[in-house]
N, C-alpha and C positions, 0 to 999 in steps of 0.2 A: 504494500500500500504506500502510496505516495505520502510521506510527512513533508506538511509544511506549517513554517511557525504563525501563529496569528499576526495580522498587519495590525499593527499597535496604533497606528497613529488613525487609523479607519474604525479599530474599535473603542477608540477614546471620542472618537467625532460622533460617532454613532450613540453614544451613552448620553454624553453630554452637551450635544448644539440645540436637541429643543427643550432644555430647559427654560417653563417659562419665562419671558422678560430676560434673558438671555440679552448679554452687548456680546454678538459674536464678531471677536478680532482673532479667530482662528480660522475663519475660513480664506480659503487660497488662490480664489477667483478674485477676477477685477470685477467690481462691483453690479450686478447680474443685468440684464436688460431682457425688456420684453420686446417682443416684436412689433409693438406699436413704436415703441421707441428707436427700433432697426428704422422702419418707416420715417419716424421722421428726421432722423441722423440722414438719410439720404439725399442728395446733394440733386438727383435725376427723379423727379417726378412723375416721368413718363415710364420710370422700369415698373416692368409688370409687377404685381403683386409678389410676395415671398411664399404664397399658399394657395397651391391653385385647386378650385373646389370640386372641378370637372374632369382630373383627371383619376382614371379605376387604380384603388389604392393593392394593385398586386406586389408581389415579393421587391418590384423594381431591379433591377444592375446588382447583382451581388456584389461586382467589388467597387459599386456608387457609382452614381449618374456622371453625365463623360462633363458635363458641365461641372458639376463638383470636383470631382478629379483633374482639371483644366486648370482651376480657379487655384486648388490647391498648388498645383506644380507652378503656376506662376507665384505665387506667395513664395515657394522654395525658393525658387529660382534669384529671387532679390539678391540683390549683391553678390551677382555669380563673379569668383575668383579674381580673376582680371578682365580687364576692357582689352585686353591684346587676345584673350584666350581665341584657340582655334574654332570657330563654332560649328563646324564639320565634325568635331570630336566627339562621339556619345559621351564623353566624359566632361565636357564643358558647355555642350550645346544645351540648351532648353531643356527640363526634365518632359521627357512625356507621360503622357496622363496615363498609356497604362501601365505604367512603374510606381501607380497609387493603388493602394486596397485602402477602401475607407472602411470603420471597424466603430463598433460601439466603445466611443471613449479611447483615451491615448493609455488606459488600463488594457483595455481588449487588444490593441494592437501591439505594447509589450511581452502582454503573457503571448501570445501567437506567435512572435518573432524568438523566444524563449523558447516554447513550446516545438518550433522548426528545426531552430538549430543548435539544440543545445542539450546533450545528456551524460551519459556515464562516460567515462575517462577524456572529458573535455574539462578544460579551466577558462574562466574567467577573472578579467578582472576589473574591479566597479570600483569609480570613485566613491569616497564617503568621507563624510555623509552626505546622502541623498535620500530619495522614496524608496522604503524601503523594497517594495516589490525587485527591483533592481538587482538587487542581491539572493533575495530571499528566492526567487521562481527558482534560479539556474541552480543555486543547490537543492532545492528541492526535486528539481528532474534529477540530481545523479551528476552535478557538475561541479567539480572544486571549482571555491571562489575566494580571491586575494583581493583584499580591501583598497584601493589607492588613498590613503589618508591624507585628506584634506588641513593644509595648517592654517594657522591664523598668522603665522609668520609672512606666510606668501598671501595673504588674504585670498585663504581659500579658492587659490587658482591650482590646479594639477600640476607637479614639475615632474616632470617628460623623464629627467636623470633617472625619478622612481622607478620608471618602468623597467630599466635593468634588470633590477633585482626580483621585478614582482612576476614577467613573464616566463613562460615555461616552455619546455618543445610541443606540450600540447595544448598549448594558448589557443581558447577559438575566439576570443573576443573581450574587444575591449569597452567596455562602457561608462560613458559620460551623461551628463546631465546640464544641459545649458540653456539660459541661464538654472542655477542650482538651486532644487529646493532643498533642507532650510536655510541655507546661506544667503540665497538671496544674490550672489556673489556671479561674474564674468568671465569666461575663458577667452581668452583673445583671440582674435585668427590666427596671431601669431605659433601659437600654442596649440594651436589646432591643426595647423600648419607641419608642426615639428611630431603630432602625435601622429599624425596621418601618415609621413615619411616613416617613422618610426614602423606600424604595424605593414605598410606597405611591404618592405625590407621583408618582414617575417609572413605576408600572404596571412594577416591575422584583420579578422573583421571588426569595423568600429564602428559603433553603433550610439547613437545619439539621442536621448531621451529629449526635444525640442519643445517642449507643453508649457513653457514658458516665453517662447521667441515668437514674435519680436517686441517685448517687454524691455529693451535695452534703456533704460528711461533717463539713470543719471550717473553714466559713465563721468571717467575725470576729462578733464581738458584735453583736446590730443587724442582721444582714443575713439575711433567708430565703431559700430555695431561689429559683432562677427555674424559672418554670413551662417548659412546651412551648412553641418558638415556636409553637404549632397554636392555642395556646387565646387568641393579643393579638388578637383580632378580623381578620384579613386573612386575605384566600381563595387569595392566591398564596404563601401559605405550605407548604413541605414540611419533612417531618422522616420522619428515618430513624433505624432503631435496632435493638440485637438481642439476645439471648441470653445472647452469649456475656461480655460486662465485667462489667456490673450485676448478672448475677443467675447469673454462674460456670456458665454450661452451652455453651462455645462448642464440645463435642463434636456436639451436636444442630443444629448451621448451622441457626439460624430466626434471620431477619431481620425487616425491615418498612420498605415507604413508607409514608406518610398525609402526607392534604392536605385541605381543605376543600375546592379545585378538582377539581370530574366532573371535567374535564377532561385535566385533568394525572393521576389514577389514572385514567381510559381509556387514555389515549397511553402508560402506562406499561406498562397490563395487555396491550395489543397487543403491544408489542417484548417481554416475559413471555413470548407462544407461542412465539415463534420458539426461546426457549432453552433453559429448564429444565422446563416445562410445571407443573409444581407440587410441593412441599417433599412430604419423605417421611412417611405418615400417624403414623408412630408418631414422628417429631421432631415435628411437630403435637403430639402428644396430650401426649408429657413438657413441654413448653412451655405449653402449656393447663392441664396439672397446678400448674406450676411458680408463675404468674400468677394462680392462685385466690387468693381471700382468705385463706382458713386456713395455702395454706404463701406467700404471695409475701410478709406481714408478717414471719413470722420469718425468712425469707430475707434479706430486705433488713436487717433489725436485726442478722444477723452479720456480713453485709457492711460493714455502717457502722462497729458494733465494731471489726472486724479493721482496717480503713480508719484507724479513730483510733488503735488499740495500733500498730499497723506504721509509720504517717507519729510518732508522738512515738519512737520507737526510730530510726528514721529524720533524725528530727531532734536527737536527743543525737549522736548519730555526725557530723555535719557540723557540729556546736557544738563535739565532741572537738577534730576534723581542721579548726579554721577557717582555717587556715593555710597546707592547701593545695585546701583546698575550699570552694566557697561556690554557694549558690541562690535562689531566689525560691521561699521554700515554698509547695505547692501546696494549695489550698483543695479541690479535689475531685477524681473520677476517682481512679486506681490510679497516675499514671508522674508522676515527677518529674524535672526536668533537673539534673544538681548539674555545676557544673566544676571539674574538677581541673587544678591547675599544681606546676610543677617548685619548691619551697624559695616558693611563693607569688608568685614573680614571673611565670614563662613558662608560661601555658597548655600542657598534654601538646596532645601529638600522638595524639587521642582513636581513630582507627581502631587503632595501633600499642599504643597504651595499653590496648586492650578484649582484643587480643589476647594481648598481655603477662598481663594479667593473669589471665586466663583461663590460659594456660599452666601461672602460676605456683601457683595458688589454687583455680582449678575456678569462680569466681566471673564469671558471666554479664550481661554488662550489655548495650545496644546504642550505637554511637556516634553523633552528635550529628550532626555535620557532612555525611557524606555520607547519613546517613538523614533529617536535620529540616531540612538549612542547606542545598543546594542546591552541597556542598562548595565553601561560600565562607562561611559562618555558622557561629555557634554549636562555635567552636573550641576543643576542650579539654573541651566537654560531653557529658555520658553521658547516656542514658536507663534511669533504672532505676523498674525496679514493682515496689515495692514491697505490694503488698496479696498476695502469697502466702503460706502460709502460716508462721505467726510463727517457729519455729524456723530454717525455712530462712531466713528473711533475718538472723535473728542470728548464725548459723551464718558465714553469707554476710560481713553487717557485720564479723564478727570479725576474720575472714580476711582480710580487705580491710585494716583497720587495720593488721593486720602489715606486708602489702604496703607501704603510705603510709609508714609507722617506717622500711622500710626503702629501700624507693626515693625518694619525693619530699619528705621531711622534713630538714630541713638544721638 
């Protein structure tokens, strides 16, 4: 029988987000939108509706509508490599759409890409911390897994040197997370760059957990987005991504694989029948809506707004309380890690502290340790996401300082 460990940080959400009167600053979406609000984000008038009422709701395109998959490969494709690449090259040209399986959620499409290629005497290696699923599937199929440890020294960016030591002769993959949840944290292209030569050399697949991009919100001075790993020229590249963080529709579960390797989207589209057989037409269609030109520009420019007003509110609150909080602020994505300690010396007891606080406040957060740390890391650190909407995390922040004044403040 297959063991796999409980997801901690899905069964902490699951216990605790509808508690009444709940200020949830745990959840990981950019703050949610409905379809009326797709509608009036749209910049083109004249595009058809996102729901069309006339057409017969059968199974649809199991691996999603060529539209959907179109929409998506152009969103990949953004910031492809260089403006000299050859665009004759399947490796630099345009992704095409059918190197897309679209999947319920960017959940559905990791475990299936896990589920493909990955079981007994294969190893991987994941950076961490990240979502836990990352880790936890491939050994759960039967595959060693080497952690890449994320430091705070390098502000949780991957260094490449690690990989020496952590690869094996039977490496099948390497996987990333960018931008990173809980860090909240940026891989560079640079780095992406140097990881890709790297597994290239050893014909080792890399694969990219994307469900936060393109959230690149408040990189430093000098630094631009990083692209797709899809678009650095290598064909053993996957990336996944969805809906629901970046573009605030994780009610409508639409996911996605894409890779440049037939291959790998064959193998993946095969274990696909066996499960879900294909996403439902009208999550399809608001997804397709959502990703057009006219509303997916201003969608994404509220997101990034809210991203910058919620991370600086965010960050005066932990300049307030530095005393008994401190973080490594996070350059993109929605979650940031902040630790709190007792009078600034002893780390809280972050499971007991999440609860507490919650009791005392209505203020939702997730804890660190047994959802990011493997309950042996990242002690005394919360997970909070911050990109929901602005009231509610002032609301939230307010609250919360009381709490600190009165419990860990000496």
């Amino acid at each position: 029988m297959v063991k796999i460990q409980p997801f901690e940080v899905e069964q902490w959400m699951n216990r605790l987000e509808n508690t009444p009167g709940v200020l949830n600053i745990a959840e990981t979406c950019a703050a949610s939108v409905s379809i009326k609000d797709l509608v009036q984000l749209c910049t083109d008038k004249d595009l058809p509706s996102p729901l069309s009422t006339s057409k017969k709701l059968t199974y649809g395109a199991i691996t999603g509508s060529e539209m959907l998959r179109q929409r998506v490969a152009s969103l990949l494709d953004r910031g492809l490599s260089s403006p000299q690449a050859d665009a004759t090259s399947p490796l630099t040209s345009p992704l095409p759409a059918e190197n897309i399986i679209i999947t319920q959620g960017a959940i559905a499409a990791n475990f299936l890409l896990f589920y493909t290629l990955v079981g007994p005497g294969d190893h991987v290696v994941c950076v961490y911390p990240t979502y836990q699923q990352l880790y936890a599937v491939p050994e759960s199929l039967g595959a060693e897994v080497s952690l890449w440890e994320l430091t705070k020294e390098n502000h949780y960016v991957p260094d490449v040197k690690d990989l020496e030591s952590l690869v094996k002769e039977n490496t099948k993959m390497i996987v990333l997370n960018n931008p990173n949840n809980p860090m909240g944290s940026t891989t560079p292209k640079s780095v992406l760059e140097d990881i890709i030569s790297f597994a290239k050399e050893r014909d080792i697949i890399v694969f990219a957990d994307e469900v936060y991009n393109p959230l690149y919100h408040s990189l430093p001075d000098g630094q631009t987005a990083p692209p797709s790993i899809l678009t650095l020229g290598y064909k053993k590249a996957v990336a996944t991504g969805s809906m629901s963080k970046a573009f605030s529709l994780a009610g409508i579960r639409i996911g996605w694989v894409a890779s440049r390797d037939e291959s790998i989207i064959e193998a993946v589209a095969h274990a696909r029948d066996y499960t879900t057989i294909s996403v439902s037409q009208l999550d399809d269609q608001v997804a397709s809506y959502a990703l057009s030109e006219p509303v997916l520009g201003p969608l994404l420019e509220r997101n990034m707004n809210l991203a910058r007003t919620n991370l600086e509110i965010l960050s005066k609150f932990v300049e307030k309380y530095h005393s008994v909080c401190s973080w490594v602020k996070p350059t993109a994505g929605t979650t940031a890690l902040v630790q709190f300690s007792k009078g600034g010396l002893v780390p809280v007891h972050d499971p007991n502290f999440v609860l507490d606080v919650l009791d005392k406040t209505k203020v939702l957060f997730m804890p660190a340790s047994p959802c990011f740390g493997l309950a042996r890391d990242f002690k005394g650190f919360v997970r909070i996401g911050y990109v929901c909407e602005t009231e509610v995390l002032k609301e939230a922040l307010e609250v919360l300082g009381g709490y600190l004044e009165k419990f860990l403040l000496e």
